[in-house]
C-alpha positions as semicolon CSV with decimal commas, in nm:
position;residue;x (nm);y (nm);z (nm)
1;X;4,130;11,807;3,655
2;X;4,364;11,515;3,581
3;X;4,215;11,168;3,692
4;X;4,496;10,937;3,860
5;X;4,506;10,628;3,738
6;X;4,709;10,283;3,827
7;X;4,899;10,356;3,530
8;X;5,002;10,684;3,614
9;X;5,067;10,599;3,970
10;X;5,281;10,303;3,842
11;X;5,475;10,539;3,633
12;X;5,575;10,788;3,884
13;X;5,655;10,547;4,144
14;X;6,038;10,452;4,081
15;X;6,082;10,845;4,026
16;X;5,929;10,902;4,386
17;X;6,142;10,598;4,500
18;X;6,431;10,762;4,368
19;X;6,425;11,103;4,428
20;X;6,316;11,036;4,766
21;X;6,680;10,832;4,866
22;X;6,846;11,107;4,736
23;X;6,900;11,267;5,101
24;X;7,004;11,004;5,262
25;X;7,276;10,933;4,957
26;X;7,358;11,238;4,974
27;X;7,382;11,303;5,355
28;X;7,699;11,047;5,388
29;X;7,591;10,940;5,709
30;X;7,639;10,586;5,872
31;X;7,546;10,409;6,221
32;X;7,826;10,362;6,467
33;X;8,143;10,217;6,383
34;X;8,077;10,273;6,004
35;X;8,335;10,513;5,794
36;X;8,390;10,527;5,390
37;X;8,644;10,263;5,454
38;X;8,587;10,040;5,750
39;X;8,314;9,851;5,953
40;X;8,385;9,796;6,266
41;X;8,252;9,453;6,458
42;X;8,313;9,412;6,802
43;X;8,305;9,075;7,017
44;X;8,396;8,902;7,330
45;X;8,450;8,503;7,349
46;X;8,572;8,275;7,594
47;X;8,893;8,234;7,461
48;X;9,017;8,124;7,809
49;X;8,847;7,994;8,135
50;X;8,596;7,714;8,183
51;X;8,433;7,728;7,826
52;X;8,791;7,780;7,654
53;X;8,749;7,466;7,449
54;X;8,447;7,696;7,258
55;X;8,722;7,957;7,200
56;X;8,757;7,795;6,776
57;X;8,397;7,992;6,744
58;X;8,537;8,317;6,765
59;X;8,855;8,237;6,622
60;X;8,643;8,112;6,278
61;X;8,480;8,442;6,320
62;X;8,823;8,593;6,289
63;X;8,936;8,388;5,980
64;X;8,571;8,466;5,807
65;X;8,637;8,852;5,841
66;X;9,000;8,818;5,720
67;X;8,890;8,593;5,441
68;X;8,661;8,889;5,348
69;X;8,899;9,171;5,363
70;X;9,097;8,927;5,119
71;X;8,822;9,002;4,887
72;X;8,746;9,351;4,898
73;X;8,561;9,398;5,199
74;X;8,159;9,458;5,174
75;X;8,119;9,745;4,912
76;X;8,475;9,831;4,943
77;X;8,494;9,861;5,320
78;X;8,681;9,670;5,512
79;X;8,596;9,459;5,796
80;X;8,788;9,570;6,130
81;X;8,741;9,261;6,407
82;X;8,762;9,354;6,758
83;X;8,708;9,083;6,989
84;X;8,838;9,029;7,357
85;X;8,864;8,739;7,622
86;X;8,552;8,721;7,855
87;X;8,691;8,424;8,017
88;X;8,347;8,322;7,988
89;X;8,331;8,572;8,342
90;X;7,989;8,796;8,327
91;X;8,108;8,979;8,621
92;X;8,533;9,027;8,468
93;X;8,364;9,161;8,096
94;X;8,163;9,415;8,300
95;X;8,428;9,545;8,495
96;X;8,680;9,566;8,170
97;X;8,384;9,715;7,928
């Protein structure tokens, strides 16, 4: 019978490691909103109504994702922004959702 030893076990870890992502690699599956080619991010933001003056956080949002397409995406996905007015209205978003 073979002793194991912290060598050994050290040795056949990034084997383990590896074959055991294989699967999921292999599998091609992503979470919601997540293709080959595109990541979807979705957001609402008070672009009008009392709290309209906060509307340049959403907008930099906007500019951040565009500025990332520019350059590739993440891992060669692009980013696709989706963001509507909530008029800063909890009661108008849930009605429109």
């Amino acid at each position: 019978m073979t002793r194991l030893t912290r060598r050994t076990l050290l040795a056949a870890a990034p084997g383990a490691l590896a074959s055991a992502a294989l699967p999921a690699r292999a599998a091609g599956q992503y979470g919601p909103g997540v293709t080959d080619t595109e990541i979807k991010i979705g957001n609402t933001g008070p672009y009008g109504g009392p709290l309209a003056n906060a509307s340049p956080i959403p907008l930099t949002m906007e500019a951040y994702f565009k500025m990332i397409n520019a350059q590739g995406g993440v891992n060669g996905r692009k980013i696709a922004w989706i963001s509507y007015d909530d008029v800063y209205s909890p009661p108008k978003m849930v009605r429109d959702a």
